[in-house]
TORPA-4810 file (N, C-alpha, C, O; in nm, 3 decimals):
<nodes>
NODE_1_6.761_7.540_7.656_6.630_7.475_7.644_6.548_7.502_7.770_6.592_7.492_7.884_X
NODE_2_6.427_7.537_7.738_6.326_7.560_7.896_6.276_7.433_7.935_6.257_7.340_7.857_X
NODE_3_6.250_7.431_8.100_6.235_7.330_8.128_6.192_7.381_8.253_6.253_7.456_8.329_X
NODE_4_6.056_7.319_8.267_5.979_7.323_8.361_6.046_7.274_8.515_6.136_7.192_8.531_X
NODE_5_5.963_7.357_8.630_5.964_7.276_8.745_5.909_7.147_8.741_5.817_7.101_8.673_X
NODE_6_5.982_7.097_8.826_5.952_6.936_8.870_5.795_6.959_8.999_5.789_7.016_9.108_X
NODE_7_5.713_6.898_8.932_5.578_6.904_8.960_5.567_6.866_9.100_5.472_6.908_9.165_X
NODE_8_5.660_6.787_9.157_5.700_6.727_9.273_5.825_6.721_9.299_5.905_6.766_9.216_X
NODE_9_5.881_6.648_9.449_5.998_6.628_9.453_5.996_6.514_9.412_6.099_6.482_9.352_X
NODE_10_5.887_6.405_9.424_5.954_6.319_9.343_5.977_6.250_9.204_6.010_6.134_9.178_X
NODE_11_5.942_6.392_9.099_5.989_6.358_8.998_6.117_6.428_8.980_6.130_6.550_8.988_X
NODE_12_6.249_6.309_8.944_6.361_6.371_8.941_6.412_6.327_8.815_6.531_6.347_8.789_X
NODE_13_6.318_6.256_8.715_6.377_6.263_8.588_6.285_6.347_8.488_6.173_6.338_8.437_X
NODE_14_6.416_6.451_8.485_6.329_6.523_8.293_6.394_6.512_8.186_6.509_6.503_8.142_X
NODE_15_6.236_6.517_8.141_6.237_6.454_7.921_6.215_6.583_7.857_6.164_6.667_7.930_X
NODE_16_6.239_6.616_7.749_6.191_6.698_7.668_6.141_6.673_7.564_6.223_6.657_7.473_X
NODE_17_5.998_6.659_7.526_5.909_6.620_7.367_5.904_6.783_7.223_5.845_6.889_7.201_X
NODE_18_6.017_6.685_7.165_5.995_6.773_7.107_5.865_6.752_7.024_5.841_6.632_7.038_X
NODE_19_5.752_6.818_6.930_5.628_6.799_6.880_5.581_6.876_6.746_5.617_6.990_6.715_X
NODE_20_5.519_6.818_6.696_5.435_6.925_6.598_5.288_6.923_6.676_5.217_6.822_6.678_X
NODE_21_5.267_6.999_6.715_5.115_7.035_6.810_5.031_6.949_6.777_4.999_6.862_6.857_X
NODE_22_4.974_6.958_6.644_4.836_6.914_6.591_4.887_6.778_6.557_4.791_6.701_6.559_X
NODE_23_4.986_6.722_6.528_5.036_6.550_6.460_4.941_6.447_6.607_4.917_6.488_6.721_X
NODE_24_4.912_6.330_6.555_4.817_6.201_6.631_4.947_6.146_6.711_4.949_6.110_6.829_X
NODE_25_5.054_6.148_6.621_5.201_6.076_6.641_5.191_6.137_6.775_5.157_6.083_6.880_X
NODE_26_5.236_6.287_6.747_5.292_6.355_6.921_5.203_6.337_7.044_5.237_6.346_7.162_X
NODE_27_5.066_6.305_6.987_4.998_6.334_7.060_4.974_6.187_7.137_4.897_6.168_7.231_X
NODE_28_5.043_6.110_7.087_5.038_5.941_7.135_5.119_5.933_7.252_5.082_5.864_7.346_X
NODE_29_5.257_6.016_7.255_5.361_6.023_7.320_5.325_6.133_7.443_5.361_6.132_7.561_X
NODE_30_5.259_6.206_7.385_5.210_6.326_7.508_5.098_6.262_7.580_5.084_6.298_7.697_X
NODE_31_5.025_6.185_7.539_4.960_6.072_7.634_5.031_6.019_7.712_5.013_6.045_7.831_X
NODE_32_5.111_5.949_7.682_5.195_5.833_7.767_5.261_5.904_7.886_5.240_5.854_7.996_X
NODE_33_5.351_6.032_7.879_5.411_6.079_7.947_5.335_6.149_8.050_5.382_6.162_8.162_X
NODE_34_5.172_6.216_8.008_5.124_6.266_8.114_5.030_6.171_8.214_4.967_6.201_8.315_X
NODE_35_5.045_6.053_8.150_4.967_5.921_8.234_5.092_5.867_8.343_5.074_5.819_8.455_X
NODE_36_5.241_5.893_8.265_5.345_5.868_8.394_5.366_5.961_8.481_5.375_5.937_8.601_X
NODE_37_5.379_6.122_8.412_5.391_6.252_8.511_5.235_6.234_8.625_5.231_6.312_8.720_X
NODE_38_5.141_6.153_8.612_5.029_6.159_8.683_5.012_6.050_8.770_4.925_6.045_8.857_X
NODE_39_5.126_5.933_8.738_5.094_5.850_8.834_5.237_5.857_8.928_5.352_5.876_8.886_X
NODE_40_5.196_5.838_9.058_5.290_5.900_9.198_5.391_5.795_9.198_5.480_5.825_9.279_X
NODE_41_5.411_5.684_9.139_5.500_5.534_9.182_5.641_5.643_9.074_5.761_5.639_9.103_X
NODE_42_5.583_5.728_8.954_5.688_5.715_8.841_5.773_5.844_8.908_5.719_5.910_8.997_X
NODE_43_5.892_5.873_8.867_5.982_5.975_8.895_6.015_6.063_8.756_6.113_6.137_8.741_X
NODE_44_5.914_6.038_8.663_5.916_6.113_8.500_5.843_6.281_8.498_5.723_6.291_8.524_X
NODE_45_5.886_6.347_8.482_5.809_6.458_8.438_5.870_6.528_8.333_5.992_6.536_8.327_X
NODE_46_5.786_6.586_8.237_5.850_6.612_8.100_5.806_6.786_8.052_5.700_6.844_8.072_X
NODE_47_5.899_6.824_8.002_5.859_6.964_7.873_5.830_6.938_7.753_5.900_6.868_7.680_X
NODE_48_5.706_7.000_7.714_5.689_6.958_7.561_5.762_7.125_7.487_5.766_7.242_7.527_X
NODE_49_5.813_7.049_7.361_5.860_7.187_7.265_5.787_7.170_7.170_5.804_7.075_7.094_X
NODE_50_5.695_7.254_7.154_5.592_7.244_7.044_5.624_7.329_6.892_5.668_7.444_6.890_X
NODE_51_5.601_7.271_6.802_5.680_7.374_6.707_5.522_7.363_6.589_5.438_7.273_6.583_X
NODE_52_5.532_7.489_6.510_5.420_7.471_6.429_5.500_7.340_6.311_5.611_7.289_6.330_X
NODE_53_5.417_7.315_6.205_5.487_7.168_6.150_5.583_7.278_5.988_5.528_7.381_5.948_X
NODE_54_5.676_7.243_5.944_5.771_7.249_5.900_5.896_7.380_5.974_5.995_7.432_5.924_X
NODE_55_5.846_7.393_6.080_5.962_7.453_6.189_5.999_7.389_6.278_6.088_7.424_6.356_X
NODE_56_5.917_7.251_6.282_6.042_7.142_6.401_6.203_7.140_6.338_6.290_7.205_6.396_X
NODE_57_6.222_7.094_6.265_6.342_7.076_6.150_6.458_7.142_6.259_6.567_7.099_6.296_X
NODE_58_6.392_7.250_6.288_6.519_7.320_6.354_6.552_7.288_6.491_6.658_7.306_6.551_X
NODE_59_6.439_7.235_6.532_6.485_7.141_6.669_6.523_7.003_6.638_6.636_6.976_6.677_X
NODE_60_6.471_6.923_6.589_6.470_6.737_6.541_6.640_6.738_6.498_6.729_6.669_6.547_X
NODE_61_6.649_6.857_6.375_6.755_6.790_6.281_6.891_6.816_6.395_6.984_6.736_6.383_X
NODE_62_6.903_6.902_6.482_7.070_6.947_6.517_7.040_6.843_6.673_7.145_6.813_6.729_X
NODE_63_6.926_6.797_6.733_6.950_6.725_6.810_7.011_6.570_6.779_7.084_6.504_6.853_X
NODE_64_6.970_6.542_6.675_6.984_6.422_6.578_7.073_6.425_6.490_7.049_6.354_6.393_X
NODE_65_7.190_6.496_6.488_7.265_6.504_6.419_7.268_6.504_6.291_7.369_6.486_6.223_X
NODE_66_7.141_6.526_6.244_7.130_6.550_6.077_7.022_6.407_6.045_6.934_6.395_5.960_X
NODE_67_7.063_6.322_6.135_6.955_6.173_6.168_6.815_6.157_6.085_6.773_6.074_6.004_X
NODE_68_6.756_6.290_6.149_6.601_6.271_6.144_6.534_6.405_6.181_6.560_6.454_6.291_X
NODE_69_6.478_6.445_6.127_6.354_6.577_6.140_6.228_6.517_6.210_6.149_6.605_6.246_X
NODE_70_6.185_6.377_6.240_6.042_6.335_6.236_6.025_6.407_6.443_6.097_6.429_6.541_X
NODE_71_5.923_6.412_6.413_5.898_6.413_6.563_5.792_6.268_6.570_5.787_6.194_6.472_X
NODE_72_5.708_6.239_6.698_5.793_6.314_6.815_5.893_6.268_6.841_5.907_6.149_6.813_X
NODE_73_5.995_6.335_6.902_6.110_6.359_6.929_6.145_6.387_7.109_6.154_6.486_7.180_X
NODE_74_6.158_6.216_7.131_6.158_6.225_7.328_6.296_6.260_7.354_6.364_6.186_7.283_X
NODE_75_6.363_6.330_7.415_6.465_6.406_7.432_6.452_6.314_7.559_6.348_6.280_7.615_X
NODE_76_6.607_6.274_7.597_6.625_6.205_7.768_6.745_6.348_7.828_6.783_6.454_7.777_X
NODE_77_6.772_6.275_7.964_6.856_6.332_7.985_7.013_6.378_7.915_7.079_6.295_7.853_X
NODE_78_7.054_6.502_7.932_7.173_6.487_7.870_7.258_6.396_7.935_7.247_6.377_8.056_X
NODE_79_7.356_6.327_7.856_7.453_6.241_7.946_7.596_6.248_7.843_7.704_6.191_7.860_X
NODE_80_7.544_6.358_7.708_7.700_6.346_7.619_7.691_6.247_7.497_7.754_6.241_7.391_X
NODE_81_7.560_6.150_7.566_7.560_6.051_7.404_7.470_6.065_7.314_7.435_5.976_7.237_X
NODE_82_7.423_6.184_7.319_7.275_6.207_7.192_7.186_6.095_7.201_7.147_6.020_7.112_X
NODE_83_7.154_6.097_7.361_7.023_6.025_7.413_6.856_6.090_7.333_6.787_6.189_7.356_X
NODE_84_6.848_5.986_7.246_6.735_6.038_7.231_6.646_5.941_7.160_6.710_5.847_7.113_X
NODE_85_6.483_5.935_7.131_6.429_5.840_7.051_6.312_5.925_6.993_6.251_6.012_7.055_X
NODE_86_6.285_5.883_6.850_6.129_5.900_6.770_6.063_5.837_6.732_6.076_5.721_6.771_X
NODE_87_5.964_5.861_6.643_5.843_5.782_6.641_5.779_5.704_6.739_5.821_5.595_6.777_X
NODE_88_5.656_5.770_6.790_5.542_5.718_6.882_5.539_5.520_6.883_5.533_5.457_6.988_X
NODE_89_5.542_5.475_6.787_5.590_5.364_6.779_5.687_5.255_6.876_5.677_5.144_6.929_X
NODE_90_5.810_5.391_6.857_5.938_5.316_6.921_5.937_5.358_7.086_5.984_5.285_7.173_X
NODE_91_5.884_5.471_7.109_5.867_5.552_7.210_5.769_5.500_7.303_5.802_5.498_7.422_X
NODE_92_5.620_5.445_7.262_5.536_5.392_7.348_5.589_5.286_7.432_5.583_5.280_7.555_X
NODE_93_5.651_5.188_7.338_5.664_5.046_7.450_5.749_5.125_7.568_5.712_5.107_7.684_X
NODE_94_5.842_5.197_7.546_5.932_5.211_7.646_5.853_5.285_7.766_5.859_5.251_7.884_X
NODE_95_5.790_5.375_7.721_5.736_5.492_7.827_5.634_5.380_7.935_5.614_5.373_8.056_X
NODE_96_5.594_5.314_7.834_5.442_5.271_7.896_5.483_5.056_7.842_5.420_5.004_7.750_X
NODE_97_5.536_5.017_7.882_5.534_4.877_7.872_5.455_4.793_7.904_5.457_4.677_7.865_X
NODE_98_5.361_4.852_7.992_5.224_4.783_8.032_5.124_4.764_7.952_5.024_4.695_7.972_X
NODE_99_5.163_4.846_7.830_5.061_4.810_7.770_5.067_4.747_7.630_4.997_4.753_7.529_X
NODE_100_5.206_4.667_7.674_5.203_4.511_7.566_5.268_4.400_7.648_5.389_4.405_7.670_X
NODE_101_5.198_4.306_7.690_5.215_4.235_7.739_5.252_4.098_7.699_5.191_4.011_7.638_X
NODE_102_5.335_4.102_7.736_5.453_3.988_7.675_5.367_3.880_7.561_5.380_3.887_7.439_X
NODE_103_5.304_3.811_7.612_5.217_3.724_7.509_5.247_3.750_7.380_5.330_3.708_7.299_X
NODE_104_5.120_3.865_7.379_5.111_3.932_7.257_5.146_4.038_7.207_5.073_4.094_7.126_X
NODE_105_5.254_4.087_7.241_5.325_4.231_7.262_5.402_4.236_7.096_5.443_4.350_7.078_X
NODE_106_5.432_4.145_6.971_5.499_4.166_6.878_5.347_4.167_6.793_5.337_4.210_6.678_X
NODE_107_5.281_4.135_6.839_5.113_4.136_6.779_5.072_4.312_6.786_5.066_4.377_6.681_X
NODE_108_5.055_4.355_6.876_5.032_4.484_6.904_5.090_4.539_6.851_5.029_4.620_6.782_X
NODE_109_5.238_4.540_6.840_5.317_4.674_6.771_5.348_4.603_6.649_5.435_4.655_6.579_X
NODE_110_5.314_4.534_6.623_5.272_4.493_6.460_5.158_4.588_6.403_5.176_4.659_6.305_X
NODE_111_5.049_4.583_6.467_4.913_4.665_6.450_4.936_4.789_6.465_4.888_4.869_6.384_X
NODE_112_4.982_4.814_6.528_5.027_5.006_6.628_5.136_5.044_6.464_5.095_5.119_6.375_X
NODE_113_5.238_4.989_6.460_5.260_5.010_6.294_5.188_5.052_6.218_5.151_5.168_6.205_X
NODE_114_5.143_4.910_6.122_5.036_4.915_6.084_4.911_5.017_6.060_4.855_5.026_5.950_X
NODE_115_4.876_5.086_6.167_4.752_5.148_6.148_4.861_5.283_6.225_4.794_5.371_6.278_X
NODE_116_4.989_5.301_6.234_5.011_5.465_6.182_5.007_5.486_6.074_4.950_5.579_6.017_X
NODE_117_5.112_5.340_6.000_5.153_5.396_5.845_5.007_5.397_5.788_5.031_5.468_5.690_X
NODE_118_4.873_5.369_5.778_4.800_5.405_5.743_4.684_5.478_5.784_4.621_5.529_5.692_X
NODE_119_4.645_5.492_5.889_4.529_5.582_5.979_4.599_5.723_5.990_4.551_5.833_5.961_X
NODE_120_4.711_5.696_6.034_4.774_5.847_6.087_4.821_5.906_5.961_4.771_6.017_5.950_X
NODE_121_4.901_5.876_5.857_4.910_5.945_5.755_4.826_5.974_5.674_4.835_6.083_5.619_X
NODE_122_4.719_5.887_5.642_4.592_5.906_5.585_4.503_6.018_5.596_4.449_6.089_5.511_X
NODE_123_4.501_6.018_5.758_4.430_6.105_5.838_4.479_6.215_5.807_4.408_6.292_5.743_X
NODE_124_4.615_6.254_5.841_4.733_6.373_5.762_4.734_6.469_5.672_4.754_6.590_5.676_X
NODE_125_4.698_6.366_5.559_4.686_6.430_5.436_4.544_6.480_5.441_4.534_6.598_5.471_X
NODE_126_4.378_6.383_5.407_4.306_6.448_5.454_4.335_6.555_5.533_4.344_6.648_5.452_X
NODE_127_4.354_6.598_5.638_4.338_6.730_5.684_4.385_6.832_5.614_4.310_6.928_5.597_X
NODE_128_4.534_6.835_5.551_4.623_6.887_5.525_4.524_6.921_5.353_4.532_7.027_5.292_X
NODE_129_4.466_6.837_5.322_4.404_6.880_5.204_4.282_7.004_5.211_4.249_7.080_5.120_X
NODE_130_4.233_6.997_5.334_4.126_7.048_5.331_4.154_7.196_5.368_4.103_7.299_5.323_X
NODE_131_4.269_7.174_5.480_4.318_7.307_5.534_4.404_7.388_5.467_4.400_7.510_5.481_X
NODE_132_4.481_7.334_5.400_4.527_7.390_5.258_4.481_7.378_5.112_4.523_7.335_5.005_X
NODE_133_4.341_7.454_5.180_4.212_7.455_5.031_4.296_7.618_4.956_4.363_7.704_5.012_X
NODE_134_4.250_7.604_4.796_4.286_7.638_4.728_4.241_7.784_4.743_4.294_7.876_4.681_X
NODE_135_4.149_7.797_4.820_4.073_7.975_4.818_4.128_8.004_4.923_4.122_8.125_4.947_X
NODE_136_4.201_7.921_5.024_4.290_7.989_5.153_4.158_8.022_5.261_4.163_8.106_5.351_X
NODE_137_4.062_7.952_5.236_3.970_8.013_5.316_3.978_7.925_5.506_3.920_7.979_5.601_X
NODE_138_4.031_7.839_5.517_4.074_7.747_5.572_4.266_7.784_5.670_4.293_7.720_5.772_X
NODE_139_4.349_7.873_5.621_4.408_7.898_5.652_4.460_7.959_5.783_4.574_7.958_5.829_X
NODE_140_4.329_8.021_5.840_4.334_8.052_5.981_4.370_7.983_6.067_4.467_7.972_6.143_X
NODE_141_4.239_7.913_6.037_4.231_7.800_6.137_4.385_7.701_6.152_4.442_7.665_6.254_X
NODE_142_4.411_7.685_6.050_4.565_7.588_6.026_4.635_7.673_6.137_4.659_7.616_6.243_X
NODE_143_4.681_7.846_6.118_4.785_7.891_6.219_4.669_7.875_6.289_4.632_7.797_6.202_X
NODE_144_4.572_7.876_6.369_4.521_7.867_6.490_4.540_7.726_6.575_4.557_7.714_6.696_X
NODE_145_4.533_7.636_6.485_4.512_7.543_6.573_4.735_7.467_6.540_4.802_7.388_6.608_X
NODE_146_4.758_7.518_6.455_4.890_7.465_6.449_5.009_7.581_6.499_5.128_7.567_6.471_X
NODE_147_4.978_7.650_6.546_5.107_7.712_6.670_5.036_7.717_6.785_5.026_7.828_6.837_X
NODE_148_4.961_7.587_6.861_4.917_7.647_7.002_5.045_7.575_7.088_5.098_7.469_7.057_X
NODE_149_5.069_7.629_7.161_5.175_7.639_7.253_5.334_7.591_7.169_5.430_7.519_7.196_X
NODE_150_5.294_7.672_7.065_5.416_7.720_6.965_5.529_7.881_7.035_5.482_7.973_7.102_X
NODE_151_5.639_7.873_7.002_5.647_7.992_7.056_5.585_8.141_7.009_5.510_8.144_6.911_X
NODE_152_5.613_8.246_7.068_5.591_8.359_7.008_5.680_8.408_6.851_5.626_8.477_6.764_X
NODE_153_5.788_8.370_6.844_5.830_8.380_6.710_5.811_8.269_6.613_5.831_8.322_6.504_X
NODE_154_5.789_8.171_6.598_5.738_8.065_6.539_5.594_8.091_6.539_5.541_8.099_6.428_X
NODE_155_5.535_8.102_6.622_5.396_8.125_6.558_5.378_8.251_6.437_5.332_8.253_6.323_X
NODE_156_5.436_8.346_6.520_5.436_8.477_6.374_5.489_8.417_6.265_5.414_8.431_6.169_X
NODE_157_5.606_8.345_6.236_5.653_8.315_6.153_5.566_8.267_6.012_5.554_8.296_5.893_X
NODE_158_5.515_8.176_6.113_5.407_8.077_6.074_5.308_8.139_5.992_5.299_8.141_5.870_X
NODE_159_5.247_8.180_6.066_5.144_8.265_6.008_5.165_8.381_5.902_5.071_8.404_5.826_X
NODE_160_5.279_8.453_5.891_5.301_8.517_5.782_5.388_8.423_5.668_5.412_8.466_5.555_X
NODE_161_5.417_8.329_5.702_5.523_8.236_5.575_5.421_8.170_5.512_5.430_8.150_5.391_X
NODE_162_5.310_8.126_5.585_5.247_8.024_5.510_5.156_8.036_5.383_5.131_7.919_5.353_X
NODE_163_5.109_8.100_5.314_5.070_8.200_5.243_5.134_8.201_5.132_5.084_8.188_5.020_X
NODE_164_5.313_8.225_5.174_5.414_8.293_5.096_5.530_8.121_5.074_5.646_8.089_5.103_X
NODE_165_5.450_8.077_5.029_5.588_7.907_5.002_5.605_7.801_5.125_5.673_7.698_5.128_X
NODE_166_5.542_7.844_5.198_5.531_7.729_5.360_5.444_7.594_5.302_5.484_7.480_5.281_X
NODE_167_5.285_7.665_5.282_5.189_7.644_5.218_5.200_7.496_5.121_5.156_7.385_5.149_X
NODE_168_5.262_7.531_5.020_5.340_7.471_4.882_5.397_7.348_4.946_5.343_7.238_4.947_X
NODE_169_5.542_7.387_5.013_5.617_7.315_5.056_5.534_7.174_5.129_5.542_7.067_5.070_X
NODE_170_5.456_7.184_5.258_5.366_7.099_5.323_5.312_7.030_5.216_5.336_6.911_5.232_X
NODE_171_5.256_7.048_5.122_5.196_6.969_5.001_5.225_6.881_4.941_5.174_6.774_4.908_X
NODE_172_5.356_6.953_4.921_5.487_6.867_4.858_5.529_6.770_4.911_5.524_6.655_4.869_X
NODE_173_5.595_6.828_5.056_5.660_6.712_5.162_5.565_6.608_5.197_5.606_6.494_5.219_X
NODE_174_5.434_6.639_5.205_5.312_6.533_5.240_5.228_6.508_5.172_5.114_6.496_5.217_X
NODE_175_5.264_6.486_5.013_5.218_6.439_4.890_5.085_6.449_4.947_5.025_6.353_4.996_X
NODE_176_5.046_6.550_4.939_4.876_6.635_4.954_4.839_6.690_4.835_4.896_6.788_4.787_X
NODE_177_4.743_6.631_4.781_4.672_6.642_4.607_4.538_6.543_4.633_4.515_6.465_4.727_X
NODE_178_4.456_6.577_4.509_4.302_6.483_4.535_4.333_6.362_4.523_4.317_6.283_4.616_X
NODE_179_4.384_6.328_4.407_4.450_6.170_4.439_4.480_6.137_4.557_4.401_6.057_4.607_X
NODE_180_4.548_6.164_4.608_4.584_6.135_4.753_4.498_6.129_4.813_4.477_6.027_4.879_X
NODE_181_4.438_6.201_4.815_4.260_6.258_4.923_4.212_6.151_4.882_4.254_6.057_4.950_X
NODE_182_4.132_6.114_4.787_4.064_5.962_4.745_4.091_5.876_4.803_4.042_5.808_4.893_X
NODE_183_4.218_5.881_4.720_4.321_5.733_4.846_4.312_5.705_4.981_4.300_5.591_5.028_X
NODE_184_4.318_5.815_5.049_4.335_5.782_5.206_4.212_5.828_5.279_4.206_5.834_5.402_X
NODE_185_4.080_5.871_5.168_3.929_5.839_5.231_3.892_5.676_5.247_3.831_5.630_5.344_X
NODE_186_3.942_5.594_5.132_3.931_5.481_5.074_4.015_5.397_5.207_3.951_5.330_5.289_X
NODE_187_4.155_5.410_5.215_4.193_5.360_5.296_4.164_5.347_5.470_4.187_5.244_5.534_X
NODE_188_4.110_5.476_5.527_4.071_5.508_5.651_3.937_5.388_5.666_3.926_5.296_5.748_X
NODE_189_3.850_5.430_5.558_3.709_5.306_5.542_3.798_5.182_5.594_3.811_5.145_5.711_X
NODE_190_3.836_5.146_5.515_3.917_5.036_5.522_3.985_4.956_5.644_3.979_4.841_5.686_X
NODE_191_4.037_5.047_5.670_4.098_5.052_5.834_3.983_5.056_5.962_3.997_5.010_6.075_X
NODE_192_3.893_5.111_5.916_3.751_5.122_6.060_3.719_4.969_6.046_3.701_4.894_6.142_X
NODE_193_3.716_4.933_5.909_3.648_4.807_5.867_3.706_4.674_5.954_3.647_4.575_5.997_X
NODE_194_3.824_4.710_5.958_3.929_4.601_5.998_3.917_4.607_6.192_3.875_4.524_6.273_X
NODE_195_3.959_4.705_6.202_3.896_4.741_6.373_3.760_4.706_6.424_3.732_4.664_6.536_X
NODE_196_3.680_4.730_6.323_3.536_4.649_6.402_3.554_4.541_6.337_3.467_4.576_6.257_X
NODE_197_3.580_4.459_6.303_3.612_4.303_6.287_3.671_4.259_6.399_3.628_4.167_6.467_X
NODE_198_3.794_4.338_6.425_3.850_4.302_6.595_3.790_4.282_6.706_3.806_4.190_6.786_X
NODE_199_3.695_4.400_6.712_3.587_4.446_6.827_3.536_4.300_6.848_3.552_4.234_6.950_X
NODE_200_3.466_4.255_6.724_3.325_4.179_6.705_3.400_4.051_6.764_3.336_3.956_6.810_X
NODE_201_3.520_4.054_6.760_3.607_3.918_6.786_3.618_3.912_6.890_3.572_3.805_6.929_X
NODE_202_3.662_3.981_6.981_3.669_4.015_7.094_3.535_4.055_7.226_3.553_4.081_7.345_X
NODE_203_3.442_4.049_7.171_3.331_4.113_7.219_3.269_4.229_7.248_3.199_4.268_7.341_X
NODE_204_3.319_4.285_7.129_3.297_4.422_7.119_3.353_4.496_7.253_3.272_4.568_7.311_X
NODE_205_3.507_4.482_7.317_3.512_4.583_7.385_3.659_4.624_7.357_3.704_4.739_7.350_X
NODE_206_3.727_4.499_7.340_3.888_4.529_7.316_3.940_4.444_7.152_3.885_4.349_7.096_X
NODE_207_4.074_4.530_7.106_4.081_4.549_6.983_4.196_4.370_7.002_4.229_4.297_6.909_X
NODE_208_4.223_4.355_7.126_4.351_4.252_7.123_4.300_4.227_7.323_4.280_4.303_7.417_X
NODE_209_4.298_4.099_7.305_4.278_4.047_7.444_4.419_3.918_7.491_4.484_3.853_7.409_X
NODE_210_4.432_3.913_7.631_4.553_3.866_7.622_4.534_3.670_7.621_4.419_3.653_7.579_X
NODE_211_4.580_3.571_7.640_4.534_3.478_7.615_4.495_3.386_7.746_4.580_3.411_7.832_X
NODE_212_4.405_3.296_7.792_4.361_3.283_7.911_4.464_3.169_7.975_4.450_3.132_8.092_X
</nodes>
């Protein structure tokens, strides 16, 4: 596995993320870690393994023992016990604990739930519908923006499989059809709706305030 220099000496612990580039999920977790690799108190610095999306499988599943394919996928140190955790969910409190604060901290990741299983998959499919339009006209862009800092054989891969049953498969695995599309335009509304209700509660600046 590659693994970067330590940005400093004093980061002396490394992670490895594994990712699907373009997912909100990875990109929740690749927040967190470069807000700790950036602040000088933490000793964290991490490698991301970026994979285009139905070629993680081959990293997720043999680290996980058959477990789980999902990314992201925070890889710890080796220590022999298949140290490892997924979903942005389970992964945030730990990286970043500051930002649920005891009070209301089963409130938050009640919500942080909540609005993956529906914003982030929603969001998902939308894309996934649009970018896997039926005239392929849209297809570029998918390998463009879904192998960036993919490797050099995974990206080719990518880009010549998808076309040829990759395509299909993503559809399938992420029940991507107009129905669906309806659904999770309908639902996203839905979800903004509920967030500015929060705002307005709060004073229009924060979604959850702590209690005085």
């Amino acid at each position: 596995d590659g693994q970067r220099a330590p940005p400093s000496p004093a980061k002396t612990v490394h992670l490895h993320l594994a990712t699907i580039g373009v997912s909100p999920f990875c990109e929740k977790v690749r927040w967190a870690l470069d807000l700790l690799e950036g602040d000088e108190t933490s000793d964290v610095y991490y490698t991301e393994d970026a994979h285009p999306a139905a070629f993680h499988a081959f990293r997720t599943v043999p680290v996980t023992n058959g477990e789980s394919s999902r990314t992201p996928l925070l890889i710890y140190p080796n220590d022999g016990n298949g140290n490892y955790k997924n979903q942005s969910h389970v992964i945030l409190p730990e990286l970043l604990p500051s930002l649920y604060p005891e009070e209301i901290a089963d409130e938050i990741k009640k919500f942080e739930l909540d609005m993956g299983e529906r914003v982030g998959a929603t969001m998902r499919c939308i894309a996934y519908y649009y970018l896997l339009d039926k005239d392929k006209k849209y297809y570029s862009t998918l390998v463009k923006i879904g192998t960036r800092n993919t490797s050099a054989i995974e990206s080719l891969l990518f880009e010549k499989m998808l076309d040829k049953g990759v395509d299909k498969a993503l559809k399938k695995g992420l029940v991507v059809n107009e129905q669906t599309r309806g659904k999770s335009v309908q639902e996203i509304n839905k979800c903004l709706e509920e967030v500015s209700q929060r705002l307005e509660q709060n004073g229009g600046e924060y979604i959850f305030d702590t209690p005085d």
